[in-house]
Structures are given as C-alpha cells and as structure tokens.
VEXMI-394732 format. One record per residue (C-alpha): x, y, z; chain. Coordinates in steps of 0.1 Angstrom, whole numbers, plus 2048, in hexadecimal, padded with zeros to 3 digits. Each point is the difference from the previous one (the first is absolute). Layout:
N
+------+-------+-----+-----+
! east ! north !  up ! mol !
+------+-------+-----+-----+
!    X !     Y !   Z !   A !
...
+------+-------+-----+-----+
This chain:
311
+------+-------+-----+-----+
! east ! north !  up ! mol !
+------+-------+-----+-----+
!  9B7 !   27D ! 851 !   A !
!  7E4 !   806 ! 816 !   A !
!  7F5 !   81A ! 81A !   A !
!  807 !   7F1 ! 824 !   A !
!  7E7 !   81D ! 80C !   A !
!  7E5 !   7F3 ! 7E7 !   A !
!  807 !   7DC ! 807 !   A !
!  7F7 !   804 ! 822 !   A !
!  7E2 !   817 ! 7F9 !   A !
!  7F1 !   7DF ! 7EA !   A !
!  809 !   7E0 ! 818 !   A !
!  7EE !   81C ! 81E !   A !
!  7E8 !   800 ! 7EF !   A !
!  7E4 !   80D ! 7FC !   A !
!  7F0 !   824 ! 7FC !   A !
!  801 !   815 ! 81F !   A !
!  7E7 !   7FF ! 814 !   A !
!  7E3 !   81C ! 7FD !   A !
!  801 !   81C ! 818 !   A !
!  7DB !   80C ! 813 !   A !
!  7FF !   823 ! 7F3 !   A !
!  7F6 !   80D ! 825 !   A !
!  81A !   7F2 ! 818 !   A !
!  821 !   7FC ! 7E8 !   A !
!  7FD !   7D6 ! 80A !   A !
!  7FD !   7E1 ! 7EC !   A !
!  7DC !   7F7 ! 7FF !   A !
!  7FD !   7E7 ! 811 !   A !
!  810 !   811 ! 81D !   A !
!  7E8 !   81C ! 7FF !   A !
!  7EB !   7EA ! 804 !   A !
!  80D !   7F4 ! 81F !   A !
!  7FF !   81F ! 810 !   A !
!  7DF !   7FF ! 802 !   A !
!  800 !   7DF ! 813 !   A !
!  81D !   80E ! 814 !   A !
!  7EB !   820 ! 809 !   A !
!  7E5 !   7EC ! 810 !   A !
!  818 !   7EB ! 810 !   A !
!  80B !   81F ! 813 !   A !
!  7DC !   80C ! 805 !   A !
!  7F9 !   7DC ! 813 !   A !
!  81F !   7FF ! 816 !   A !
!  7F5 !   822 ! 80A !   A !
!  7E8 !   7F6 ! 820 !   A !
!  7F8 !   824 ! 806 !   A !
!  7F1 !   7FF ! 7DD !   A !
!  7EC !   7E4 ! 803 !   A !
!  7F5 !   809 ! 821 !   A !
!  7F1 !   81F ! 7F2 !   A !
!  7F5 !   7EE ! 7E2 !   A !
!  7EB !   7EA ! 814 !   A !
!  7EF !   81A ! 815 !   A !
!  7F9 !   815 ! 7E0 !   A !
!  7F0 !   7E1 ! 7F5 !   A !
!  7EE !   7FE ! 822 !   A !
!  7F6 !   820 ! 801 !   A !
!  7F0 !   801 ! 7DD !   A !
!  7ED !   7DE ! 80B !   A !
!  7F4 !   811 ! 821 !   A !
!  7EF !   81E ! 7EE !   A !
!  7F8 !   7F1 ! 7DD !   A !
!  7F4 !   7DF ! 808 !   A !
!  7F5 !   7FF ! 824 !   A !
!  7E6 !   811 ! 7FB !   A !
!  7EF !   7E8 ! 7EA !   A !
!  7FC !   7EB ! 821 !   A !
!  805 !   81A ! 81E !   A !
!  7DE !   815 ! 7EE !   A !
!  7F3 !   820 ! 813 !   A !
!  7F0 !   820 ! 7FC !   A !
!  814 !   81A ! 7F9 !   A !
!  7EC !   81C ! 7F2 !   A !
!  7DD !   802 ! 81B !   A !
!  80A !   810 ! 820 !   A !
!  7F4 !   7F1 ! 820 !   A !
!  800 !   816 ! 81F !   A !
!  7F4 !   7E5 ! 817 !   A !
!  822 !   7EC ! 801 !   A !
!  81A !   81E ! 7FC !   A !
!  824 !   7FB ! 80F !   A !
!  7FB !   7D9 ! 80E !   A !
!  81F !   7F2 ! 80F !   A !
!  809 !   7DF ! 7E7 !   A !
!  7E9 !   7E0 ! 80B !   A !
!  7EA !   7E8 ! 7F1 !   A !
!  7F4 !   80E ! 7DE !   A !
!  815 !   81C ! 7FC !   A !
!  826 !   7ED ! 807 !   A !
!  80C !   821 ! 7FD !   A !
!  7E5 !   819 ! 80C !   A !
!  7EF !   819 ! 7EB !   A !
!  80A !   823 ! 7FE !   A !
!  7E9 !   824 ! 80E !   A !
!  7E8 !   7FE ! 7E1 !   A !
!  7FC !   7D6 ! 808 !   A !
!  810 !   7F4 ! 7E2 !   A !
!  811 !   7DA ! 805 !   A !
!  828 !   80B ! 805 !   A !
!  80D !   7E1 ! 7EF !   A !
!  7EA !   806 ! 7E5 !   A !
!  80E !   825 ! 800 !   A !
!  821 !   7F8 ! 7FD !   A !
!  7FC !   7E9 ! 7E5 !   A !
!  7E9 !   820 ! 7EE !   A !
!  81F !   813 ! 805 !   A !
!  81C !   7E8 ! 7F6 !   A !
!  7ED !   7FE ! 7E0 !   A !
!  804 !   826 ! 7FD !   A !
!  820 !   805 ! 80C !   A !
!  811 !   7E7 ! 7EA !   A !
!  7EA !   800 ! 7E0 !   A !
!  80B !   827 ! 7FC !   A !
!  824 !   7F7 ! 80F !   A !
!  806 !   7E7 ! 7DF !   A !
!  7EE !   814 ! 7EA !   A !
!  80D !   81D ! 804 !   A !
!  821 !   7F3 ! 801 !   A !
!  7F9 !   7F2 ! 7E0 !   A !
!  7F6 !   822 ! 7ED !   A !
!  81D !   810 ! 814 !   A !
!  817 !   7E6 ! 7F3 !   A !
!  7F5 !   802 ! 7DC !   A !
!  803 !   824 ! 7FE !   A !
!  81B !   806 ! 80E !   A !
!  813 !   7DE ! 7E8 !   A !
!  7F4 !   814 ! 7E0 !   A !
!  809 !   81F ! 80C !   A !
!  826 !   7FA ! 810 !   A !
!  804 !   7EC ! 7E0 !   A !
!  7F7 !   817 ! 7E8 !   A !
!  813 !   81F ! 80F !   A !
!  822 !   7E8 ! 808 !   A !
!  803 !   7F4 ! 7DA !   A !
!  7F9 !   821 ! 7F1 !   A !
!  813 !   813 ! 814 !   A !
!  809 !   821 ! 7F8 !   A !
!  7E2 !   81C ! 803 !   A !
!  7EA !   7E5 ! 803 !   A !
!  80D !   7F2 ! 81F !   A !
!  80A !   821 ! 80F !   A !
!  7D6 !   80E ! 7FD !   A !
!  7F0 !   7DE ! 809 !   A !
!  818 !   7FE ! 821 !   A !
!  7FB !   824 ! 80A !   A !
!  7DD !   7FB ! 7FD !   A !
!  807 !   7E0 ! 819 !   A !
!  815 !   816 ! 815 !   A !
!  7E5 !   815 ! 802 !   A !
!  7EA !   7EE ! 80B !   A !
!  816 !   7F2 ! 81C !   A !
!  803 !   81F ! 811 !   A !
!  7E3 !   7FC ! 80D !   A !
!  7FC !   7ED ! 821 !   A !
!  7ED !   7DF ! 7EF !   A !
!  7E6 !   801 ! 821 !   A !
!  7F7 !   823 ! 7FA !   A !
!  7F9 !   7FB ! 7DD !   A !
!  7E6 !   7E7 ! 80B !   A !
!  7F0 !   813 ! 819 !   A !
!  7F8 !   81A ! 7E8 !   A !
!  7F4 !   7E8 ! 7E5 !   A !
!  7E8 !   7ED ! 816 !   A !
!  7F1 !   823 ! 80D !   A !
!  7F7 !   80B ! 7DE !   A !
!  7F1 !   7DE ! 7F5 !   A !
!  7E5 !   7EB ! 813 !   A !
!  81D !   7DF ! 809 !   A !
!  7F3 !   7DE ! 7EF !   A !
!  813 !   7E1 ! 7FE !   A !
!  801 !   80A ! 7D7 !   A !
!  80C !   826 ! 806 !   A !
!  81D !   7F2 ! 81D !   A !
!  80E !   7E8 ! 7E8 !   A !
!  805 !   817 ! 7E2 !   A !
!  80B !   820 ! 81C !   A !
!  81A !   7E3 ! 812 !   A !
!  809 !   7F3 ! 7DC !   A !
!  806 !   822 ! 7F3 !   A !
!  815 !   80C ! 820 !   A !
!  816 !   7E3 ! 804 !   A !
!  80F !   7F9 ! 7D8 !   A !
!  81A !   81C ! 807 !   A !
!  81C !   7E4 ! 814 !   A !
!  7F9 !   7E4 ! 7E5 !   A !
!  808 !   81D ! 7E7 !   A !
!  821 !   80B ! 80D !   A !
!  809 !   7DD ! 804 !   A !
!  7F9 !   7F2 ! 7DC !   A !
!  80B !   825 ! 7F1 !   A !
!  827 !   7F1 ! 80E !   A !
!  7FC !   7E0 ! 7F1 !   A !
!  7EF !   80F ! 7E3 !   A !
!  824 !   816 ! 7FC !   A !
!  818 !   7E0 ! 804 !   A !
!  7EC !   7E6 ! 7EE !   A !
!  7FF !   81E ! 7DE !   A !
!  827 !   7F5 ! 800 !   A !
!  800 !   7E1 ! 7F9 !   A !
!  80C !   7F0 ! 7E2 !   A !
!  7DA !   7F0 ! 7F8 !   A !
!  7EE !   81E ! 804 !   A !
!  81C !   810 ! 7EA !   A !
!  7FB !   7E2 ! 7E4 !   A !
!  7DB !   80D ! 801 !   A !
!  808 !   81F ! 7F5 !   A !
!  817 !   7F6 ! 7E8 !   A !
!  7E9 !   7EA ! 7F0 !   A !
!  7E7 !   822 ! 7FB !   A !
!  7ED !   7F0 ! 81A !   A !
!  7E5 !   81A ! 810 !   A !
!  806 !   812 ! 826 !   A !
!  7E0 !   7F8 ! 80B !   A !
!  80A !   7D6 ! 7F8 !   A !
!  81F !   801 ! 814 !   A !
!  7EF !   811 ! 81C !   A !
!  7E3 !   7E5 ! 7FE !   A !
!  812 !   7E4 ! 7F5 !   A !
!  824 !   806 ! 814 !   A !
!  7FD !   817 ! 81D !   A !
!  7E0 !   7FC ! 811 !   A !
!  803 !   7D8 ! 7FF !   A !
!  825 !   801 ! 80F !   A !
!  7F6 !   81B ! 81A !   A !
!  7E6 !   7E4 ! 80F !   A !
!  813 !   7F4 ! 81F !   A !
!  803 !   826 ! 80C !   A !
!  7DD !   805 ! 7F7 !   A !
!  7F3 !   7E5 ! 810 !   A !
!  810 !   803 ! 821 !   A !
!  7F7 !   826 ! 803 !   A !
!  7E1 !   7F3 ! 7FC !   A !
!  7FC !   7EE ! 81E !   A !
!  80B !   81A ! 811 !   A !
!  7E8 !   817 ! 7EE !   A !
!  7E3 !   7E8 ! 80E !   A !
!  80D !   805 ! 827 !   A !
!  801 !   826 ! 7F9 !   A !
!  7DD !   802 ! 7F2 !   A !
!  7F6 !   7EB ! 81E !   A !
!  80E !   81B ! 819 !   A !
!  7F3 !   81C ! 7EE !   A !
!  7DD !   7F3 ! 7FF !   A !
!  804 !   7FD ! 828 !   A !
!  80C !   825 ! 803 !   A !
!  7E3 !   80B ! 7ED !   A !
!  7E7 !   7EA ! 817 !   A !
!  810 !   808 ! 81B !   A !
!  7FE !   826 ! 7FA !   A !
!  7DB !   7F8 ! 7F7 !   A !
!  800 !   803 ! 7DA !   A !
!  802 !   7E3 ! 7F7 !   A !
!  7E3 !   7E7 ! 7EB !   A !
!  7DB !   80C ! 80B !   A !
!  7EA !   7EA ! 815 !   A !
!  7F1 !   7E5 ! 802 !   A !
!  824 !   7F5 ! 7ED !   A !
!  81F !   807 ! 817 !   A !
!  827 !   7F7 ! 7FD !   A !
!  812 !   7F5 ! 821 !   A !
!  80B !   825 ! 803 !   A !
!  7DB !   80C ! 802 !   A !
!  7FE !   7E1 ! 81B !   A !
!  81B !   80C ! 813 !   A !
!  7F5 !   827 ! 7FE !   A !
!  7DF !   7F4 ! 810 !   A !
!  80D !   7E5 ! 81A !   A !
!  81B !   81A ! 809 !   A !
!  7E1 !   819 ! 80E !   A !
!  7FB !   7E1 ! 81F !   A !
!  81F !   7FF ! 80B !   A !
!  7F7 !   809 ! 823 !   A !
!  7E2 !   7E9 ! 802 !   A !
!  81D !   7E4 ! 7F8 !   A !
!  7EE !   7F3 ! 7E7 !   A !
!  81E !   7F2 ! 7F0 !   A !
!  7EF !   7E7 ! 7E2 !   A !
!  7FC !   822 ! 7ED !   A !
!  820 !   807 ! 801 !   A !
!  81A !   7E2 ! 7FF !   A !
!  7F1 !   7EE ! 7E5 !   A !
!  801 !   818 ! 7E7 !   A !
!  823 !   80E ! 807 !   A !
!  810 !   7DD ! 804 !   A !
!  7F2 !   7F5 ! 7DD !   A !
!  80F !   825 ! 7F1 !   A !
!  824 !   7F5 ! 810 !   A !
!  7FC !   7DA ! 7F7 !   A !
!  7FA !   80B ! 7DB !   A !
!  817 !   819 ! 7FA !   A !
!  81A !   7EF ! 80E !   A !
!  7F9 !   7E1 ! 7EB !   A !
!  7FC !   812 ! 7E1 !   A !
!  828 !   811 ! 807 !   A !
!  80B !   7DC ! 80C !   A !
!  7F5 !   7F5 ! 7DA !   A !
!  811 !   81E ! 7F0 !   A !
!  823 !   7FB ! 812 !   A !
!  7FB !   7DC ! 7F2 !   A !
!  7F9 !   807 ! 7DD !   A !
!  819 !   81B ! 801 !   A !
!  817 !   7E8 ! 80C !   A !
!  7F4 !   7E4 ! 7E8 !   A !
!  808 !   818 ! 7DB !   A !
!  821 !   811 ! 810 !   A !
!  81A !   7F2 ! 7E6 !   A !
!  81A !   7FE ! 81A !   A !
!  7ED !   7EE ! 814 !   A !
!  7F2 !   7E6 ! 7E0 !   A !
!  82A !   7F9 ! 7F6 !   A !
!  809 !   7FA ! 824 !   A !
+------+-------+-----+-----+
C-alpha cells in the first residue's frame, strides 16, 4: 500500500525550488526585487527630481566648460566686480575672474571631493562595521570604542584643526573629509554586520570550516549594500556642506581654485554695495545640490526597504 503523503509529493512534482542565499526567496523572486526596487525609486518624483538636477549639476560644472571657456587662474584688476552683461552673463567677481566660469571652477571642487570622499568614507567605514559586527566579542567592543571615540568630538572642529596644520588641497580635503565621515557608515553596517552573523547561511559557512574573513567578504558586506549605498548619498550632501563651512570660514581650497563656500566667503564681504551675483549664485547652487543629493537618498532608501519591496 502506498504513502498518500509521497504520492502527492511525486504527481507535485518537482524538486523545490532553490532559495537566494541573501533574502530567504525563490530565485527568481529575488530577482524580482530588484526590478521592484527600482520600480519604487521611479514612482518616487522627489527622487527623480533630484536625480535630474544631480545630473544637471554635474553637466553644468564638468562639461560646460568645454564650451563656456574662461580664464580662471590670471587676475584682472581692470574689470573687477562688473554687474552681469554682455560677456560676463554673470559678472566677474573683485579679482575680475568670469563668475559663471567661477562657479563651474567651484562645482567641480565641491562635488569631486563631495563623491570622493564619500566614497573612502563609505569604504572604510563597510570594512570596518563589518569586521567588528561579525567578530563580535573584544573585537567589536575595541574597534567601536575607538569609533566612539572619535565621535566625541564635534566633526567641524576636528576639521578646523586638521586644515590649520596642513596647507588644504583638493587631495588633502578628500582623504581629511573621507577619514572624518566613515564613523556613521560604520555604526550602521556594525548592526547589520550583528544580525546578518545569525543567519542560517553564514552559520552553514562555518560549518563547512569555511574561513571568517570569507563570510565577511562573501556574506556580510554584499548584503549590507542597500544601507551602504544610501548612507552614501547622504555622505555626499554632508561632504558638500562641510566643504562650504570650511570656505566659508576661509580655509577652504587655495586660490586660484575655490569651492562655492570660498565664493560665498568672498561675495559675502559686498553685501552692502548690493552686489548680489557674488552671493546668490553660489548659495542657491549649495541648497539646489544638497537638497537633490537627500531627495535621491530618501529614494534609494525607500527603493531597498523590504517592507516597502513586498508591499
């Protein structure tokens, strides 16, 4: 007499179907997730707002000036602080130079060490909150005291006193901003880092006398990548601001290179003459692309939250 239980197992069918190690789905609904998660990102119109001035804004200082060409390193005295007219559609600044040039100068500043330090402060920050969350133990408790450490001290003040013992370059403000900023994405991966250890895949590495350093490659650092990348963003409109703190206060990237901070510092000294094209410009392009960069961020964050992806 046969088993009614395996009877039905065999007309069913088939095997069952294989499970993506990082979500706990069927494959081929993992794989749907990612479809899914831009499908949120898309019907987000904050986030493609944002998205497309980011774009803009990286075509305005990257590419514009392959066409819009001026002189931004000879100073010229004899046309110093003319109102915006033919020539100059924005006026040029008290040392002559074109303003529109200027603030595509300084966009390329501002946002080449806004992304790249972002991207050292994300990378350190990934290795480091992985490594302490799956080791745990003394491990974790050192690595995070030496984060928490660090944290007491007001971020801003650390960077005044590193840019006052070292002459500020675009080079040395990326690696002080990268090196200042990792601490956030640290925390953050070190609590995934102590959930993902948990789970049964990580586990079966172990079991299998697989090493620590594969799982943490191979298992947490790739399923910590949503978090990651949406700190990042964020990360990005941080660097941004601090870079326009540090201008502002006048410590910011030497001449003849400037950042809009520096622009603003300078343009806020003719206030009273109302010469207003040294100052609006560069504090309306700050705004625009900070809030852009946190408009992308809240739709990438909204784009990996799983509750959001099932819905």
């Amino acid at each position: 007499m046969s088993d009614p239980g395996r009877a039905e197992v065999e007309v069913s069918g088939a095997l069952p179907e294989p499970v993506h190690a990082a979500t706990g789905l069927p494959v081929g609904k993992a794989k749907s997730m990612f479809r899914l998660g831009f499908e949120v990102f898309i019907q987000n119109k904050l986030a493609i707002v944002g998205l497309v001035v980011l774009a803009l804004a990286v075509l305005f200082c990257f590419v514009a000036p392959l066409f819009y060409r001026t002189d931004q390193v000879t100073v010229n005295l004899l046309q110093t602080n003319l109102p915006p007219g033919p020539g100059h559609p924005l006026g040029t600044d008290e040392t002559g130079y074109d303003e529109l040039g200027r603030l595509m100068v300084g966009g390329q500043t501002s946002l080449a060490i806004g992304f790249a330090a972002a991207i050292i402060a994300t990378i350190v920050g990934t290795v480091w909150g992985a490594i302490a969350g799956f080791f745990g133990g003394a491990v974790d408790a050192v690595m995070m005291r030496i984060v928490d450490a660090i944290l007491s001290i007001p971020i801003l003040f650390l960077l005044l006193f590193l840019v006052t013992i070292v002459r500020p370059s675009i080079p040395v403000m990326i690696f002080v901003l990268g090196l200042t900023a990792w601490l956030v994405p640290a925390r953050l991966v070190r609590g995934e880092s102590l959930t993902l250890r948990v789970r049964e895949y990580v586990q079966a590495v172990r079991v299998m006398g697989g090493s620590s350093w594969h799982s943490v490659l191979r298992h947490i650092m790739p399923n910590v990548v949503g978090t990651v990348i949406v700190n990042a963003t964020f990360q990005v409109a941080d660097a941004i601001l601090l870079i326009a703190y540090l201008g502002y206060l006048g410590l910011g990237i030497s001449p003849p290179a400037t950042d809009w901070g520096g622009m603003l510092s300078n343009g806020s000294a003719f206030i009273f003459p109302n010469y207003w094209w040294l100052i609006y410009p560069p504090g309306i392009l700050i705004i625009v692309v900070v809030v852009a960069v946190n408009l992308v961020g809240d739709g990438l964050r909204d784009s990996v939250e799983v509750r959001l992806q099932r819905r």
